[in-house]
N, C-alpha and C positions, 0 to 999 in steps of 0.2 A: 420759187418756187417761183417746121416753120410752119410751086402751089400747085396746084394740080399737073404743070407739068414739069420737063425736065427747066423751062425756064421758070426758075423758080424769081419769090421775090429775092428770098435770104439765098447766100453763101452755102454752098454744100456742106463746107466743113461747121457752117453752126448750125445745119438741121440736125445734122451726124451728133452736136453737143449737148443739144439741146432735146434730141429723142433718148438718147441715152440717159440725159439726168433726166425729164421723166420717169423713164420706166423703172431707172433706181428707187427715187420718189415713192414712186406710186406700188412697189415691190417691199419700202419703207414701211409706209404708211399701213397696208395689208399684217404686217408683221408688230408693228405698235396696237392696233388695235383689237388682234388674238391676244394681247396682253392686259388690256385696259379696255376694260367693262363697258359699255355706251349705253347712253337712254337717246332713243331715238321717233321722234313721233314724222310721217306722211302722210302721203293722201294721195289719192288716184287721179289722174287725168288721163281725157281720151284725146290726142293730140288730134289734127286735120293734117292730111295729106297736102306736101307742098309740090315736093319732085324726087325723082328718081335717078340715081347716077351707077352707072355702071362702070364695073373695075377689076382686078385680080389681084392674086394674093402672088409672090413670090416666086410660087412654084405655079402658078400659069391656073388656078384653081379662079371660077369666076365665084365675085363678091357683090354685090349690088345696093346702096345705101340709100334708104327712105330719110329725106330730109325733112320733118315733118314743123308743125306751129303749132303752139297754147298760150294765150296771154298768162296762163298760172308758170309760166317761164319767166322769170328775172332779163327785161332786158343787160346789158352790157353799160358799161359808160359810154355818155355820147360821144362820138368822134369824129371828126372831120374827114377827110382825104389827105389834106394836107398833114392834120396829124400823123392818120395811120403810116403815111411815107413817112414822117420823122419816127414816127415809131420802130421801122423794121429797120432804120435804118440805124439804129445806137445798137449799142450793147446787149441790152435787154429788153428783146422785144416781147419776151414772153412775160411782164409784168401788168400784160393787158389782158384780160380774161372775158372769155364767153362762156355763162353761164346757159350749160345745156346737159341733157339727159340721155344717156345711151342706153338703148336696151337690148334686152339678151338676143343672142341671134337664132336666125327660125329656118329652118328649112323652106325652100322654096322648089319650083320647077321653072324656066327660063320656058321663051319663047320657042326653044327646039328641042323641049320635050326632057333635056337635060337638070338635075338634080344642081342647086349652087343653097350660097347661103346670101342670108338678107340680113342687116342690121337697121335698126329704127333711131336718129338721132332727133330729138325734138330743141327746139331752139324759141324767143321770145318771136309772137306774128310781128312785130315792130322790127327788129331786126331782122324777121324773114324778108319783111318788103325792102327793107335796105339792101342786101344784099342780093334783092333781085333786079334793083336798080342801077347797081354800080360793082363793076366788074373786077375793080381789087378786094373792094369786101367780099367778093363770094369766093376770090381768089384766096385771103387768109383762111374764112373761114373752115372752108374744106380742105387747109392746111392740118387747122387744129382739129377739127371733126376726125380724119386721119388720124391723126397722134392719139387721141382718146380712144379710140376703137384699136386702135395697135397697143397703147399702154394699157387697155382693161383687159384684153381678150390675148395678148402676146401674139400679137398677129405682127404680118408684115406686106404693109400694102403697096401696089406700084403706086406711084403719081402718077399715074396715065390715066383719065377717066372723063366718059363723056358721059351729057345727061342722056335720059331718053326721053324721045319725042310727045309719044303718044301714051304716055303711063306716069302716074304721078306716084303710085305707090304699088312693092311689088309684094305679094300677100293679102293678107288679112289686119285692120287696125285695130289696135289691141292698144288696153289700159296700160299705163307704167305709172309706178309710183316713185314719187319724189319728195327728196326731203324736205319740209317747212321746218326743222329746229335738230339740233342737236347741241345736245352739251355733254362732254365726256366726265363721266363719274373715273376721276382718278385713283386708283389703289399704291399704294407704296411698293416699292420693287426696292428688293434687297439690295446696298450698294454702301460699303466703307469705303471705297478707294477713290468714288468720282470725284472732281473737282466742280464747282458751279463757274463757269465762264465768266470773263469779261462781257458785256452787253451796253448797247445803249438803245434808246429808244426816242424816236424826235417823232413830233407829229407836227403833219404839217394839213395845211397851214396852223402855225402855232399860235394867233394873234385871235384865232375865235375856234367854234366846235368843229373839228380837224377831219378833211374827207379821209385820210389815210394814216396809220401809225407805220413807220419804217422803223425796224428792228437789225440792231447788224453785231452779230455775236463772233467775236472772236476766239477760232478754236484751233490755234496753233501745232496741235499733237494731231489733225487729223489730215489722213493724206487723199479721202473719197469723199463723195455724197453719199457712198456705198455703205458707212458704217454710220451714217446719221439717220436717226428715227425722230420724227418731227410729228408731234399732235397739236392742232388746232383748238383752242374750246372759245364761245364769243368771249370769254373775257380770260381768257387761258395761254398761255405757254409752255407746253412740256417738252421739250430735248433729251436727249440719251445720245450720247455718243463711244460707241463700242471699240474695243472693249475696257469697260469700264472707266475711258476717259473721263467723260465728263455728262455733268447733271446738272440740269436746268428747268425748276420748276416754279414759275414765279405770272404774277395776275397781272391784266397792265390795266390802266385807268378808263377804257372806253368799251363797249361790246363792237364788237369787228364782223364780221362776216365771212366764216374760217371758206365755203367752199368757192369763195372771189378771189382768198386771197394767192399771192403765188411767193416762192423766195428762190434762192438764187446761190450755190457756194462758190466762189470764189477759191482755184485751187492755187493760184498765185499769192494774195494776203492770207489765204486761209480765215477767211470771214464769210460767215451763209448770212445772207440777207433778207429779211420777211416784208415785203409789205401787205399791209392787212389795209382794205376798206374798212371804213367806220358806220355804221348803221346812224343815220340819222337823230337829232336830238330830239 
């Protein structure tokens, strides 16, 4: 479970692979959890205005995105420069996550009187200032900020986008609420025919209390990410893979931190890959 313009960091052909398994994902997920019950507790924050980027949709419709800051934001894992370049440059670079909040979008009026819409992305002040500092992190981030507002809203955004100069925020700053806990109350789903998968699970580092459990579940009969529904709980693993393949419902030995973590399937082994952060001991 890619920058703002046409020179991008990544390869066309792995934004193209990488926004599509998204939006399956995330189209996934939406549909697992009309079926599976959830206890969910938040809480309100009023983010600060950081900056303002202007942009369009597709169809030439202008978009405009409030980049906002709340220390009640989860920074990211720390990274370097040099990381984040070894990072974009493997396989998967989407196994590094920024934890941030999108909110619903608002009707606005632009500078020429014209009708556009607004989205509000809130992000940790720490990583705000990082990425006000150094110019490939604000180049990823508004990679990923993109993908989240295009996989939440089904929207489809240019990467063409400048900030604006004189305006940090376009609207009104308004409350969002954000999750502090979830854990999914699971119900049994009727199923004779599933199989429960091969799986293994390493954590690493294994020699003391492990930042990350990597999960790599082999499902040989599946041919998409399309027919995989994947729930998250801190100490949870549920799978479903349709139809009827295969079932996997089983606890693993640490609490995780299901909305850090990302996975990944693999249509060549036919293996989807979980890494999950591990909450501190």
């Amino acid at each position: 479970m890619a920058v703002t313009t046409d020179k991008s960091l990544l390869s066309a052909e792995m934004q193209e692979e990488d926004a599509l398994y998204e939006q399956l994902l995330f189209q996934a997920a939406k549909e697992m959890q009309s079926k599976l019950p959830t206890t969910q507790e938040s809480k309100q924050i009023r983010p600060q205005p950081g900056f303002c980027v202007k942009t369009k949709t597709r169809s030439s419709e202008k978009v405009f995105i409030n980049v906002c800051k709340s220390d009640q934001i989860p920074p990211p894992p720390d990274l370097s420069e040099e990381d984040l370049v070894t990072l974009l440059e493997s396989e998967d670079p989407s196994g590094y996550r920024i934890p941030m909040s999108l909110g619903e979008p608002h009707a606005e009026v632009d500078n020429s009187g014209n009708g556009c819409t607004a989205y509000d992305i809130v992000i940790n002040s720490k990583f705000y200032n990082k990425i006000q500092n150094n110019k490939l992190f604000m180049e990823f981030f508004m990679t990923i900020g993109f993908e989240g507002l295009e996989n939440k809203y089904n929207l489809e955004l240019s990467r063409e986008w400048r900030m604006l100069k004189n305006r940090k925020f376009l609207g009104s700053v308004t409350e969002q609420n954000i999750r502090t806990k979830s854990k999914p109350v699971i119900q049994e789903l009727k199923s004779s025919t599933c199989m429960e998968p091969e799986y293994t699970i390493v954590a690493e580092p294994a020699d003391q209390h492990p930042s990350f459990l990597i999960a790599e579940i082999s499902l040989p009969k599946v041919d998409s990410v399309g027919s995989l529904l994947l729930d998250l709980g801190e100490d949870r693993i549920v799978l479903w893979a349709r139809p009827d393949l295969y079932h996997l419902d089983i606890y693993i030995p640490y609490n995780i931190t299901p909305e850090e973590s990302g996975s990944q399937f693999n249509r060549n082994t036919r293996v989807l890959t979980i890494t999950m952060p591990v909450q501190p001991a």
